[in-house]
Backbone bond lengths (Angstrom), bond angles and torsions (degrees), N, CA, C in turn:
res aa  C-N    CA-C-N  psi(-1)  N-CA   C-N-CA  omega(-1)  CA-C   N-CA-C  phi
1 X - - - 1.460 - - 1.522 108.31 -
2 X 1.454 111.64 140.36 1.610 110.15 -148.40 1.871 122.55 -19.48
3 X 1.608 96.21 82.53 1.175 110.46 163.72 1.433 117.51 99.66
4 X 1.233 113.26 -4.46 1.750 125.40 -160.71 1.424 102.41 -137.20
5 X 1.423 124.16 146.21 1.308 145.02 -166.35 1.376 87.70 -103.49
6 X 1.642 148.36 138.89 1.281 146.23 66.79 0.993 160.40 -15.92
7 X 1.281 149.51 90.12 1.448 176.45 -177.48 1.727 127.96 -104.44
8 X 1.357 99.01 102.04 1.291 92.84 160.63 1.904 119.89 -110.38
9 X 1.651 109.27 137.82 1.398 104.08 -164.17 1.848 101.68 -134.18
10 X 1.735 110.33 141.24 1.408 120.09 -175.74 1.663 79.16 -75.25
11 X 1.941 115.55 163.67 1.225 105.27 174.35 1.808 75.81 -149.63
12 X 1.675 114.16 124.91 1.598 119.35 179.88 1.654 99.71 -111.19
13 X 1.248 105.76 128.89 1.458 118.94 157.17 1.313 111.38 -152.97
14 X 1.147 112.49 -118.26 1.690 109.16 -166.00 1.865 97.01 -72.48
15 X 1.222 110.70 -3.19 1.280 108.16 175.04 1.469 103.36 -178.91
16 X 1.650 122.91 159.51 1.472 123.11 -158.05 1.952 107.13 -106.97
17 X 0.831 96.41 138.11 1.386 102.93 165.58 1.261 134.15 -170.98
18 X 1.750 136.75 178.83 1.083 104.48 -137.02 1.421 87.82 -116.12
19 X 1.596 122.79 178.74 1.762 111.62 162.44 1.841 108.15 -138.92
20 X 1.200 115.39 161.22 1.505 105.94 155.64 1.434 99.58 -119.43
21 X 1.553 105.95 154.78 1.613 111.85 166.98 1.142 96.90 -141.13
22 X 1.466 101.12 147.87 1.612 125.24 168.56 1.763 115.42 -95.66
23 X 0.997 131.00 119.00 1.744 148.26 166.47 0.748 134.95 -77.58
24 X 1.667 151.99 121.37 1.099 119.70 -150.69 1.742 92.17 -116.95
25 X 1.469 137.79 -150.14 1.435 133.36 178.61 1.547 109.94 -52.79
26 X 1.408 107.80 -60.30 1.197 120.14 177.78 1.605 127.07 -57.64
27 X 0.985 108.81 -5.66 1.678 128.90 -165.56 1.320 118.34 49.78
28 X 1.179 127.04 80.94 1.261 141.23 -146.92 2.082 93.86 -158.73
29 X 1.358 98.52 112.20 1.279 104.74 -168.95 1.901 108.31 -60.03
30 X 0.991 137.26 98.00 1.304 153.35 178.72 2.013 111.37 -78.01
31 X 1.052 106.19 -39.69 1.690 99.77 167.50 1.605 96.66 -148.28
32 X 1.947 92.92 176.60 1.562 93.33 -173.85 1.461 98.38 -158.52
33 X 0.946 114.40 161.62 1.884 124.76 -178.85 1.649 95.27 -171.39
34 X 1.930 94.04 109.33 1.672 114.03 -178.38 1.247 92.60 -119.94
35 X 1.748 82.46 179.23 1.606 90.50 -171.44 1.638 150.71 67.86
36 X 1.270 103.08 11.44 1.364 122.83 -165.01 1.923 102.27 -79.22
37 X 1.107 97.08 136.68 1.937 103.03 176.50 1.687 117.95 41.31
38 X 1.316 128.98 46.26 1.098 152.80 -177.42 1.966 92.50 -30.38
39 X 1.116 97.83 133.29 1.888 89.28 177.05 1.328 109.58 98.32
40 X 1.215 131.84 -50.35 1.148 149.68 -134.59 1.400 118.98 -111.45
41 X 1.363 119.90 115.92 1.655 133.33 171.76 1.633 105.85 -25.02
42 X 1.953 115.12 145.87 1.442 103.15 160.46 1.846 102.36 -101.94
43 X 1.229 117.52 130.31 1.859 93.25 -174.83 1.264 112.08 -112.90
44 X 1.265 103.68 -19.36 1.818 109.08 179.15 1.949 109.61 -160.61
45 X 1.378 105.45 150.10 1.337 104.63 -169.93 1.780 89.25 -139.33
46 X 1.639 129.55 146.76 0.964 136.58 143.99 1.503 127.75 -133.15
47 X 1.167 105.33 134.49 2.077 105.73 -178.28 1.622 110.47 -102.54
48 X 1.044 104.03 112.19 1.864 106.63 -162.98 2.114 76.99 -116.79
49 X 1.462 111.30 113.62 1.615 105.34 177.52 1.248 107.19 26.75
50 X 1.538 111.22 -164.82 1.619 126.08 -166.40 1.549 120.27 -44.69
51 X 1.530 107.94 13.91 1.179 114.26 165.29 1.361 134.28 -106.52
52 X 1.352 122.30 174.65 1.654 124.83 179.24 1.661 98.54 -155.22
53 X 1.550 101.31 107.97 1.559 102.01 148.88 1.021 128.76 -126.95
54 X 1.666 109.06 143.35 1.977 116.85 -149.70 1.404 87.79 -141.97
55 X 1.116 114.07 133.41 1.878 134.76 172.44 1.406 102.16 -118.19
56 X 1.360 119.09 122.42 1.233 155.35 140.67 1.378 133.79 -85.10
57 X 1.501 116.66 133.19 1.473 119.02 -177.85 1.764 115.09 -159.69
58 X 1.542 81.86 131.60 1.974 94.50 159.38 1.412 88.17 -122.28
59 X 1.060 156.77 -92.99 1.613 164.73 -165.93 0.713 128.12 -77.08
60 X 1.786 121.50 -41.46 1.532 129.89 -159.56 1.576 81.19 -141.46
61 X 1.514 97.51 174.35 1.489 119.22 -168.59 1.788 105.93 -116.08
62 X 1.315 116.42 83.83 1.575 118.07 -167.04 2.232 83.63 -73.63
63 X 1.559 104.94 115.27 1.456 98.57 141.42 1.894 119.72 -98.78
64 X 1.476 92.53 121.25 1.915 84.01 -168.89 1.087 92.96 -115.57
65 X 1.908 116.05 122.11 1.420 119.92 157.41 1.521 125.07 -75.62
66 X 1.356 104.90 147.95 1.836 114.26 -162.80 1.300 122.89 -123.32
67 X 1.496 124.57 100.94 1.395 96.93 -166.11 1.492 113.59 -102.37
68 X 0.932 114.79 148.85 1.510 134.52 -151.82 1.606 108.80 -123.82
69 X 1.395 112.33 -3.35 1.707 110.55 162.48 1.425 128.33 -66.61
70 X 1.175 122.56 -3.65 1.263 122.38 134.42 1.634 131.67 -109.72
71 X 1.344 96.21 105.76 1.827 93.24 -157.95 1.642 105.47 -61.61
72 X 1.385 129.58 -11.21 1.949 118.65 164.09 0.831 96.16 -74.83
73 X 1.098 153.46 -19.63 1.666 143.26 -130.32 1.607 111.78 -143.92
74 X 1.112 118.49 39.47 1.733 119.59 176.73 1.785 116.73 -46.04
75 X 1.325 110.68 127.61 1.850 80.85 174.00 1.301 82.20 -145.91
76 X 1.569 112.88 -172.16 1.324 129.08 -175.84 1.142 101.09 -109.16
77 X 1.237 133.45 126.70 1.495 138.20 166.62 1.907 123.92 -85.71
78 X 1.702 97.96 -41.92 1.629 96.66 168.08 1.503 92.99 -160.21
79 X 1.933 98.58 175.84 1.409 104.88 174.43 1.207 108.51 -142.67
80 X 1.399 143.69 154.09 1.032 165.46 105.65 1.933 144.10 -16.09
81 X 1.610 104.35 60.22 1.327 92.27 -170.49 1.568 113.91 -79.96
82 X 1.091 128.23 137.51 1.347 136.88 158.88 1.691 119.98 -144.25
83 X 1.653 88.25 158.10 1.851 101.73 164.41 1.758 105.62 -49.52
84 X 1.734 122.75 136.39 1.090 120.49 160.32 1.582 91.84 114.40
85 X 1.302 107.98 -164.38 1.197 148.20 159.47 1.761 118.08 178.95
86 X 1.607 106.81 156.87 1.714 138.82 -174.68 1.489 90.90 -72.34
87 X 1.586 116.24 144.84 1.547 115.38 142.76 1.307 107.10 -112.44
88 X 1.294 121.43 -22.67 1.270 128.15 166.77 1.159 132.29 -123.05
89 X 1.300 136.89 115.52 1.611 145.02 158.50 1.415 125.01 -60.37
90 X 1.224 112.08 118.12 1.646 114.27 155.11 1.354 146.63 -125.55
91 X 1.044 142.34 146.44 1.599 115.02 -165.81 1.259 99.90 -93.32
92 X 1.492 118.46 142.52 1.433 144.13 159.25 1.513 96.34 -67.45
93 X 1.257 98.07 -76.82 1.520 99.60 -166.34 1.701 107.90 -135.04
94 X 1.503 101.19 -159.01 2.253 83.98 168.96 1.126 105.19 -78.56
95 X 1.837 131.53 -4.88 1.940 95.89 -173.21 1.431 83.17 -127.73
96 X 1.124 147.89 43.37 1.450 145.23 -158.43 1.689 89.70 -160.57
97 X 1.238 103.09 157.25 1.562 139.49 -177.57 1.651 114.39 -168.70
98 X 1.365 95.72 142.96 1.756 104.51 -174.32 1.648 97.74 -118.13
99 X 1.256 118.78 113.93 1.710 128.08 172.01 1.096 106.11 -91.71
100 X 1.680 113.60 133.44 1.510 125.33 171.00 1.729 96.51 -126.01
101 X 1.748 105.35 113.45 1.399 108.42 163.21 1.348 90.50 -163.00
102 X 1.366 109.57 -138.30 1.657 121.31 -139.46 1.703 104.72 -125.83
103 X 1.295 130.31 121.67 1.529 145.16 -170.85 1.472 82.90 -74.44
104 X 1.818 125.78 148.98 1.133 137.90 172.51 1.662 116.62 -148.03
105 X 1.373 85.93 136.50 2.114 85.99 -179.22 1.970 98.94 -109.89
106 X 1.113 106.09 130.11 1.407 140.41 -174.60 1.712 88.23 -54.94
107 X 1.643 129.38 128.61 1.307 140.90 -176.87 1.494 100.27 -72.28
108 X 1.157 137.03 149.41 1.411 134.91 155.36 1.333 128.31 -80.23
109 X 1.503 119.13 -33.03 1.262 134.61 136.85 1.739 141.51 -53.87
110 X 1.210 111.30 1.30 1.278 111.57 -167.63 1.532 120.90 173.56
111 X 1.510 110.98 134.26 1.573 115.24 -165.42 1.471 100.35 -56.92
112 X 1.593 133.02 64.69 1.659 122.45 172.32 1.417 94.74 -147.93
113 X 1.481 108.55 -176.11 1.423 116.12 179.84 1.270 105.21 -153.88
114 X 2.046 109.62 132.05 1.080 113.55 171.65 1.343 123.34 -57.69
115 X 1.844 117.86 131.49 1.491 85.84 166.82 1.671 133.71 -110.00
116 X 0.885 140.53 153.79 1.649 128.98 -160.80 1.304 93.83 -145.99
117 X 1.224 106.65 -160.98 1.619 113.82 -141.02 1.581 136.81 -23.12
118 X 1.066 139.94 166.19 1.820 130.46 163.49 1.544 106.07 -63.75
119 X 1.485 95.14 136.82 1.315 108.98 178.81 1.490 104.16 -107.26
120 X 1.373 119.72 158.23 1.469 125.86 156.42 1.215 94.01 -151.40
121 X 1.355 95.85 144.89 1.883 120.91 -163.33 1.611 118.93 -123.71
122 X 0.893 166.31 137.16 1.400 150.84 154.58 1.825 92.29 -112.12
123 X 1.323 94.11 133.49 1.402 130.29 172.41 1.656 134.71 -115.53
124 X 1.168 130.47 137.45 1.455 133.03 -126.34 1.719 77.69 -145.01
125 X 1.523 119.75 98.94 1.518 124.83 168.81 1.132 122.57 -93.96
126 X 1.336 115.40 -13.17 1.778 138.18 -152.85 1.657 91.84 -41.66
127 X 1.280 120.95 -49.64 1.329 146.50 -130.22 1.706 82.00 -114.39
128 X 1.525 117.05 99.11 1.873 97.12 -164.70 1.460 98.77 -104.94
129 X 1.466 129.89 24.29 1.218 155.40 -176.01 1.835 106.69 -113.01
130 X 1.404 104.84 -34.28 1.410 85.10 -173.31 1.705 103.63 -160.68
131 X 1.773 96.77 55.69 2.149 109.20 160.94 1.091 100.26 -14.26
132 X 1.479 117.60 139.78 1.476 121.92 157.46 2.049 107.15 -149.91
133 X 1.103 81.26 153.62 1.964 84.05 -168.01 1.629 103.01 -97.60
134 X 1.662 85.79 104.60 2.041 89.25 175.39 1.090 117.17 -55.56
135 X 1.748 131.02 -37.27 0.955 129.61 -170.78 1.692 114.07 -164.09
136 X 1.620 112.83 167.07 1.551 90.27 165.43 2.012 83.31 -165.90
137 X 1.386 94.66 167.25 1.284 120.59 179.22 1.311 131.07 -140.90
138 X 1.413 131.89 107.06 1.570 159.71 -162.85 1.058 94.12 -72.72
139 X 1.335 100.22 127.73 2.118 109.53 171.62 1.683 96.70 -124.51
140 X 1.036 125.29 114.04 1.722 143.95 165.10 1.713 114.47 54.62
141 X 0.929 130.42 -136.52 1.865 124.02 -170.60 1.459 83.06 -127.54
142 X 1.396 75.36 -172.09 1.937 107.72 -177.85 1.520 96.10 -55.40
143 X 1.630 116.20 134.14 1.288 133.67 -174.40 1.380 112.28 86.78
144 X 1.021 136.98 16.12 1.298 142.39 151.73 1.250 115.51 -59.24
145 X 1.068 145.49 139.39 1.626 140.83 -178.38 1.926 101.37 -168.32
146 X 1.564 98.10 169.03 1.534 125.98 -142.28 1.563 95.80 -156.00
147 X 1.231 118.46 100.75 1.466 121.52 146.91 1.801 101.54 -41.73
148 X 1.073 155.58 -20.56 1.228 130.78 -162.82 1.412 103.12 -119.08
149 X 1.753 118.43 21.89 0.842 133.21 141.23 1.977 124.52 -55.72
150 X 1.059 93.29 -58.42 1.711 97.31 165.41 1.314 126.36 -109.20
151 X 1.303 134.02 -10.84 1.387 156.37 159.85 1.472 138.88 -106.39
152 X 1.416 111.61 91.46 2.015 133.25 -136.65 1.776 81.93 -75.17
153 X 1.785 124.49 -28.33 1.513 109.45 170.06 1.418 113.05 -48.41
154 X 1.396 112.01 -40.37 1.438 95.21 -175.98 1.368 141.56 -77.37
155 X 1.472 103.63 15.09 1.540 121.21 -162.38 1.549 97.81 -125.65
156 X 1.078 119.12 108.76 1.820 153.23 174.31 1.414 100.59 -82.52
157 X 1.075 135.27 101.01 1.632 132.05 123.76 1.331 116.33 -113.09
158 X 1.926 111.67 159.25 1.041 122.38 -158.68 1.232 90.62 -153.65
159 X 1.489 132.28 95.52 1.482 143.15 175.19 1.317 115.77 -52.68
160 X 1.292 115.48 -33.29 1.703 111.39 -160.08 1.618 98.66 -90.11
161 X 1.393 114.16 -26.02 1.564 128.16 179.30 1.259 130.54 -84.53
162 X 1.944 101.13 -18.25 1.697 123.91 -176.49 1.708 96.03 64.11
163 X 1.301 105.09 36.94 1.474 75.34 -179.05 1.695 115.23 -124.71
164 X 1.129 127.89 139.43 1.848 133.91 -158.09 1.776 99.37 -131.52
165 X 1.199 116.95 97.41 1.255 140.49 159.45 1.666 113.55 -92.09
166 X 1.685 98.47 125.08 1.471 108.17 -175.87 1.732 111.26 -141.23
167 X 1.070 133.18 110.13 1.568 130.01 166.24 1.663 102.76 -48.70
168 X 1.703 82.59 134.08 1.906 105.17 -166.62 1.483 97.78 -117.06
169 X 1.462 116.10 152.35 1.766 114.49 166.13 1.498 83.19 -142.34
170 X 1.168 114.32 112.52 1.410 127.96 -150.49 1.745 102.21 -106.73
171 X 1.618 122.02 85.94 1.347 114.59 171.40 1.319 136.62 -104.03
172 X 1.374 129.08 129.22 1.544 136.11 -146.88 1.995 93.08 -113.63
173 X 1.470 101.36 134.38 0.851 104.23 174.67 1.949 114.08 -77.12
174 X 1.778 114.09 150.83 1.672 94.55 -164.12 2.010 80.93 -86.11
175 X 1.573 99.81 -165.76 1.699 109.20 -157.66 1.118 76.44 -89.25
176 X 1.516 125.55 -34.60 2.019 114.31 -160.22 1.633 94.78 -75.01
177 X 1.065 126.96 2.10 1.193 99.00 -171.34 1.754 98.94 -128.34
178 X 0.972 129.49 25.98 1.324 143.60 -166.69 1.735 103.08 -84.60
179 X 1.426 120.71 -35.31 1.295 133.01 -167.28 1.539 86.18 -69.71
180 X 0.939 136.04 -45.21 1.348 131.42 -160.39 1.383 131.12 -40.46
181 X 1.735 96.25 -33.61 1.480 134.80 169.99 1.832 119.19 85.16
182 X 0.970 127.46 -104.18 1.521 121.97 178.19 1.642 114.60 -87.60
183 X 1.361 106.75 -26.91 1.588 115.99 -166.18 1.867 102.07 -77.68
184 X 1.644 110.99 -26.87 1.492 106.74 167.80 0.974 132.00 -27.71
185 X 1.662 121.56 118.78 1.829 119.83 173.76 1.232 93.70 -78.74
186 X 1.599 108.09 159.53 1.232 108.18 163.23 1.297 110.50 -111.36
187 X 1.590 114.15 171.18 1.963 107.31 -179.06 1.434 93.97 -96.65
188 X 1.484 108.09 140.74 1.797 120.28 159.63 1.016 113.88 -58.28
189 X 1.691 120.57 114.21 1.566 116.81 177.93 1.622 109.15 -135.86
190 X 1.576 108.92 34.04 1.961 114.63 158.78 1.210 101.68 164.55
191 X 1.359 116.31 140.68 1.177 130.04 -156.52 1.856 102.73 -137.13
192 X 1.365 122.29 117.72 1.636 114.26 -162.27 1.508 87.63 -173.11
193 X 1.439 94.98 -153.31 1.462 120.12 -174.72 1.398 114.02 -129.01
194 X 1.621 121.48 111.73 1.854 123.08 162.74 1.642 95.03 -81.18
195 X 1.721 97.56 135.09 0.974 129.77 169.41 1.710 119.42 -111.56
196 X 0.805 116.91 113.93 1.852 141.84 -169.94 1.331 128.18 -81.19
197 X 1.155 143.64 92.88 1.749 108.69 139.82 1.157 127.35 -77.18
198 X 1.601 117.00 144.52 1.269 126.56 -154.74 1.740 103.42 -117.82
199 X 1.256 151.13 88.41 1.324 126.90 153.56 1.240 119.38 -117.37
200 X 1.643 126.64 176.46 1.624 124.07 178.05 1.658 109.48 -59.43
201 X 1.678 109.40 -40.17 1.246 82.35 -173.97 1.480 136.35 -83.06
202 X 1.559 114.67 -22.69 1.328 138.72 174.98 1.283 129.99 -92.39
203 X 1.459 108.43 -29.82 1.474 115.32 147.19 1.548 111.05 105.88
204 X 1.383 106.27 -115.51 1.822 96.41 177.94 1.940 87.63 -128.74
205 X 1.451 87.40 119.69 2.122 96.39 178.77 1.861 87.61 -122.76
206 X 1.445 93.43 126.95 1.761 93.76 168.51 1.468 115.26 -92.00
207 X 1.395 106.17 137.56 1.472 121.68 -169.95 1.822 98.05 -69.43
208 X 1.826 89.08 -67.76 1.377 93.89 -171.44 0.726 101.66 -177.13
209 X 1.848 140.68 172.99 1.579 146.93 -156.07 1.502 96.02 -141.55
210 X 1.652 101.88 156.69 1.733 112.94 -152.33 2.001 75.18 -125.69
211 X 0.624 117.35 176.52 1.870 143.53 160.39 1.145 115.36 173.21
212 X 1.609 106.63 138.79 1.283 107.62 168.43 1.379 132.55 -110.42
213 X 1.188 94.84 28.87 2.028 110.22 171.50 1.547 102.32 -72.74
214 X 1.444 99.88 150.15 1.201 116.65 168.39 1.554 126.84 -60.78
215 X 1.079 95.36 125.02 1.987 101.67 -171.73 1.747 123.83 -55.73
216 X 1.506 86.02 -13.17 1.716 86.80 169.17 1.024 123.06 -94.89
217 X 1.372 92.82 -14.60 1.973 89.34 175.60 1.928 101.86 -88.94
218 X 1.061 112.57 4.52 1.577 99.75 169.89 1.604 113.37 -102.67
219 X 1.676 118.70 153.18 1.392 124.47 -172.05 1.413 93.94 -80.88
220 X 1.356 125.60 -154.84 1.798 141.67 -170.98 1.597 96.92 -95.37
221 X 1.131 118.89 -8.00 1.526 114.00 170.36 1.644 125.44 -112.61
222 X 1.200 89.98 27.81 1.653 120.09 -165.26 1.180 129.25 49.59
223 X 1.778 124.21 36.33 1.219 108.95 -135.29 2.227 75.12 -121.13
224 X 1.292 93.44 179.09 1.818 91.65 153.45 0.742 124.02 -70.94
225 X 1.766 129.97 132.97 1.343 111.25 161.84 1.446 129.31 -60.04
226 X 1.487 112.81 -20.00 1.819 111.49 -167.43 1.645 75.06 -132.77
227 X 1.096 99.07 130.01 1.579 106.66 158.03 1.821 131.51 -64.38
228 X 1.219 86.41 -20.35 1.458 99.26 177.28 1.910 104.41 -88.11
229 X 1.092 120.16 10.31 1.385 129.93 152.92 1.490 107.99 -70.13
230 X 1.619 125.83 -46.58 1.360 103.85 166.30 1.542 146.34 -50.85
231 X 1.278 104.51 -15.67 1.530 99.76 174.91 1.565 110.20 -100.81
232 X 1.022 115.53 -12.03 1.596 132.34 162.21 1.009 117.79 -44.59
233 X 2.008 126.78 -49.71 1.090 155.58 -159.78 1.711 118.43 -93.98
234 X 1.422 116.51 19.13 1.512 107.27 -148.99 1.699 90.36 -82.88
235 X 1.152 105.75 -20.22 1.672 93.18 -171.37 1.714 116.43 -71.73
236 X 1.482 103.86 -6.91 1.674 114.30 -165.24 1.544 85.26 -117.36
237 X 1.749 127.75 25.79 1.486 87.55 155.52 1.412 119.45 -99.69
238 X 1.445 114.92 179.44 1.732 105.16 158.13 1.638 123.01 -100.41
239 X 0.830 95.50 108.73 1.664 106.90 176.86 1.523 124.61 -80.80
240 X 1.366 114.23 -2.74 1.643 119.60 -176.11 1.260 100.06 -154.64
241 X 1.740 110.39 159.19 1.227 100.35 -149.88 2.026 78.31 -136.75
């Protein structure tokens, strides 16, 4: 970005944390900002121009905006605590971003946090002093997962259409196992595509969901009947959107 390499990197030793560095042609480190969320996972990073946003998490979901208009001079301008954390960033627009990761309940026993269902977030940066999350939307319990969790092919938006397509593996926790409380797996019971409209003011409304499993293997609530039909099924999922 005019002339300079960007990098953001987790760094583990006697303890983890995150850094950005600035590069210049030669690759020759030209600015730096260490030390960021000490403890704490790096899970997703995006550079939209003179910016940098990087989400970090042990418990809470730090979104920290970075400004990068002076490439010696990186600093943090604001942050973002919330339940959850992003694995992936995207831009809505220039002061907007849409996060796809994982909703989390805080352990009672211990500085971590369970995490459960898919999250999607829309985020409001305009304000690079003070991120705030317009909205967000929960897709099934713990074991829920998203190829477009680690793979940005699998993540479809279309601004002019509002529209945010994502491959779902949709897991429901069973009732016997509900006592368990946050740490509950859930069983995989449909595997397809949620389809979205996305805007600032309304947020994330689902149109409707695509799958391509066979209809007999689903009950009257479209779900599998045997859960162990999901791994049966890998050739009928959708993985790209």
């Amino acid at each position: 970005y005019s002339g300079n390499f960007r990098i953001a990197t987790n760094w583990y030793a006697e303890t983890q944390i995150s850094n950005v560095y600035v590069l210049n042609s030669d690759l020759n480190v030209t600015g730096r900002l260490e030390g960021l969320a000490p403890n704490e996972n790096l899970h997703s990073v995006r550079f939209m121009g003179d910016k940098c946003y990087l989400v970090t998490f042990k418990s809470t979901d730090p979104l920290f905006v970075i400004d990068l208009s002076q490439p010696s001079n990186p600093k943090v301008l604001g942050e973002l605590k919330i339940p959850g954390y992003s694995d992936y960033l995207h831009p809505y627009d220039d002061t907007h971003l849409i996060g796809v990761g994982k909703d989390t309940i805080e352990a009672e026993e211990r500085d971590f946090a369970w995490y459960q269902g898919l999250k999607l977030a829309l985020f409001d940066v305009g304000n690079v002093n003070n991120p705030t999350q317009l909205s967000n939307y929960i897709i099934g319990d713990r074991g829920t997962d998203s190829d477009a969790l680690y793979e940005p092919k699998a993540f479809l938006f279309d601004k002019t259409k509002n529209l945010l397509v994502i491959p779902v593996s949709l897991a429901i926790v069973p009732e016997e196992s509900k006592e368990q409380g946050a740490s509950a797996y859930g069983q995989t019971v449909w595997q397809g595509a949620y389809v979205f409209t996305v805007t600032l003011d309304g947020g994330f409304v689902l149109k409707d969901t695509i799958t391509h499993l066979d209809a007999s293997l689903l009950n009257n609530q479209g779900q599998l009947t045997s859960p162990y039909e999901y791994y049966t099924t890998q050739n009928d999922w959708i993985t790209r959107s």
